[in-house]
C-alpha positions, 0 to 999 in steps of 0.5 A: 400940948393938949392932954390928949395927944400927951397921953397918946405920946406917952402910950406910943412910948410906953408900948414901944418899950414893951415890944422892946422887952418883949423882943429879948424876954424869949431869947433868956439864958440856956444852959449847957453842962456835962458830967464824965465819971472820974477815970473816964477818958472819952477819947478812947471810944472811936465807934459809937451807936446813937440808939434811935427813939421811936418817938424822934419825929426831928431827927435828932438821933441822926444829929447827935451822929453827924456831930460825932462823924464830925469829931472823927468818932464813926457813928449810926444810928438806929435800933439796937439790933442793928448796932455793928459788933464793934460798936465801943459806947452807946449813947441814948437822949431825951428831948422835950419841945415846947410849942409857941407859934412853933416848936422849940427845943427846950431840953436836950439830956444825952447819956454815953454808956460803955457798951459793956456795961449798964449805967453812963459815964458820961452825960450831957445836958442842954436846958433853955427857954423857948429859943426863937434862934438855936436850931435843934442842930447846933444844940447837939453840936454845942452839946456833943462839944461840951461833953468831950471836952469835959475832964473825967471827974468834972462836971462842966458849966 
């Protein structure tokens, strides 16, 4: 075999192992955790408000609200001044998108507060590479799942 055409055999090999580990290198590990207060049982809260950003151009205000309405817990979302009366717990988050060739989910961080008072009992996070898979939408299911199953006291993995 002529040097050359060795030398390309080995470049198209090369390259294909490449593009091979450059086809996984996005994909990375995400990570999912929760954390609820000790004493804390968040079975007991049945109508929960989803305090809309105003900065939430993806909707995931409406998201974490469905996942809710999908537990059985009644849920909207929206400003605070149109919160219902019997409104039990608020939640708030906060997410953070990265761009590359698209945007992407990178955080996710959701607090629960009591409505009756001023600090969380329970939050849950979402932290991962550039994911070229996860729908924002199943970040908030997975998310929502994680925080409801985690035992007061406990901070889940």
């Amino acid at each position: 075999m002529k040097p050359v055409a060795l030398a390309l055999k080995t470049f198209r090999a090369l390259l294909v192992a490449l593009l091979a580990l450059a086809a996984f290198a996005p994909a990375g590990c995400s990570s999912y955790s929760a954390n609820v207060k000790p004493d804390t049982t968040l079975s007991k809260y049945q109508r929960i408000w989803v305090k809309a950003n105003m900065d939430d151009n993806r909707g995931i205000g409406q998201f974490i609200s469905d996942a809710l309405r999908a537990r059985g817990i009644e849920s909207g979302v929206g400003p605070l001044t149109m919160m219902p009366r019997n409104t039990q717990a608020v939640i708030t988050y906060r997410d953070n998108w990265t761009w590359d060739f698209k945007d992407h989910m990178n955080s996710l961080i959701i607090s629960l507060q009591d409505n009756k008072i001023d600090f969380p009992i329970a939050t849950a996070r979402y932290d991962g590479p550039t994911s070229l898979m996860t729908t924002p939408n199943e970040v908030v299911e997975k998310l929502v799942a994680k925080l409801f199953a985690t035992s007061p006291g406990k901070k889940q993995e």
